[in-house]
C-alpha positions, 0 to 999 in steps of 0.5 A: 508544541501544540496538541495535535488533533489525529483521526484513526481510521482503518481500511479492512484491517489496515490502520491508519492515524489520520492528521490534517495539519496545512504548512505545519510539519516539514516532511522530515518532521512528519517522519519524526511524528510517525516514529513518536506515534508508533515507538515503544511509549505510544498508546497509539499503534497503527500501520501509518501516519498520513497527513492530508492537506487541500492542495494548493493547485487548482486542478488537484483536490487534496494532497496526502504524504504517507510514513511508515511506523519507521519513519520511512515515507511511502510512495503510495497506500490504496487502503489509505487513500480510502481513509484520506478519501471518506476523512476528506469528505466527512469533514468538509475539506472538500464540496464533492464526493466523486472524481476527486484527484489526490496527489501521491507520492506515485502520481495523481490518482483519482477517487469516488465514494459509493453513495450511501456508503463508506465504500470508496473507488480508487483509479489505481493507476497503471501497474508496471514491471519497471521499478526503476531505482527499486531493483539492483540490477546488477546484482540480480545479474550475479544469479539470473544471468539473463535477468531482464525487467519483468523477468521471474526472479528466484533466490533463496533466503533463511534457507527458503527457496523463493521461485518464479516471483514477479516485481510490480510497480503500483508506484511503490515496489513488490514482489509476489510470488504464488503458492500453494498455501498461504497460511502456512508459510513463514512470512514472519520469518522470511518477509524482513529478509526479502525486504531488505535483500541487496536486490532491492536497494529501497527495500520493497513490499513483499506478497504470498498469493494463493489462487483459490480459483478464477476470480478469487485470491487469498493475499498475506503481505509483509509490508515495507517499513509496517511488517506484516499487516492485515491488508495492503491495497497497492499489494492487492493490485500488483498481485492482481497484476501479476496474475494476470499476466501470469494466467494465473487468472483469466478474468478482469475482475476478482476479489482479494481475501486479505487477513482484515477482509476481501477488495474488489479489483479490476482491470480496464483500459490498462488501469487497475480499480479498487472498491473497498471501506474505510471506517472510523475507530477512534480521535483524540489529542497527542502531545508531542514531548 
């Protein structure tokens, strides 16, 4: 196999290695890459692999498929979206820089950059309680007897106790819950068992939140298929959602302080909005053995 030319980006903290390869890999050989790329004998260590392409259909811009370290493909990543959007851009796949439409496995959503800046805005779509195929029902069932959709879920794991959490849908699953204090808490320890608890047959993407006051919020986040990362876009939103709907917050704008640094969000017309940076760290050639 050829060498293969990557980019390695990063939206506050959550990195990213960029390829931009038409026709070239099947998705299941993209999965395979994200898994040469991130194992044991890879120099090369990041929080995804994102191929992007220029799509092929006239009313949409760029295509991007997302896999995780474990090979696993991600519906959806808002810090990702900003590196495709900045990545794009700088290198001329595409003659604008605003209302640029990108095809993700959770839709079509729609970017703009800043200008002047490596700030990028993110249409993030409309959050949802509905996570479809994400969450077993009937074994939430065997606990919450009158669990419904949208309903708080609480159980224990690894001794424990997990109260009130809410499931979002930013078009990949997560599952927030508020506490008191987020650095202390064992994420570490309790983020794989909840993403791999039997109530979410496709694992799911798991957040602390800690309100600190009305429009600011303090974010740790186990990843699905990544671990524990300094930043998750689409975690920033549901949570943000979740809040909202929880009163936890009043307001329609907030920032979210994430280990790798702060996203500003909003809320109109049932759509959430995302401003953040993407940034450039590093390109070369890998050779895939």
């Amino acid at each position: 196999m050829n060498n293969i030319h990557y980019t390695k980006m990063h939206g506050i903290g959550n990195e990213f290695i960029i390829i931009n390869e038409t026709d070239r890999f099947t998705k299941q050989e993209l999965s395979e890459l994200s898994k040469k790329f991130h194992n044991n004998y890879s120099d090369i260590s990041s929080d995804g692999l994102i191929n992007i392409e220029v799509s092929k259909n006239d009313n949409i811009d760029l295509v991007m498929n997302m896999f995780n370290p474990d090979g696993s493909e991600a519906e959806m990543c808002g810090n990702g979206i900003r590196c495709v959007t900045l990545f794009a851009i700088d290198q001329k796949m595409i003659n604008k820089t605003q209302d640029i439409s990108i095809q993700t496995g959770a839709g079509i959503l729609t970017t703009s950059q800043i200008a002047g800046t490596n700030n990028i805005v993110v249409n993030m779509g409309k959050p949802s309680f509905d996570l479809e195929n994400n969450i077993n029902i009937n074994e939430v069932g065997k606990y919450q007897k009158d669990y419904e959709i949208g309903h708080h879920i609480y159980f224990s794991v690894g001794g424990t106790r997990i109260d009130n959490a809410t499931t979002v849908s930013m078009g990949n699953p997560h599952l927030i819950t508020f506490i008191d204090n987020v650095d202390d808490w064992p994420l570490e320890a309790i983020g794989p068992l909840v993403e791999n608890h039997s109530f979410f047959p496709n694992r799911i993407n798991f957040e602390i939140a800690e309100i600190q006051n009305m429009n600011n919020i303090k974010l740790r986040v186990w990843e699905r298929g990544a671990g524990i990362t300094k930043a998750c876009g689409t975690g920033a939103c549901a949570t943000f959602y979740a809040a909202l709907i929880k009163k936890e917050t009043y307001t329609k704008d907030v920032n979210v302080h994430l280990p790798g640094g702060t996203l500003k969000l909003s809320y109109y017309d049932n759509n959430i909005y995302m401003e953040g940076p993407a940034e450039y760290l590093s390109e070369g050639d890998w050779q895939d053995n």
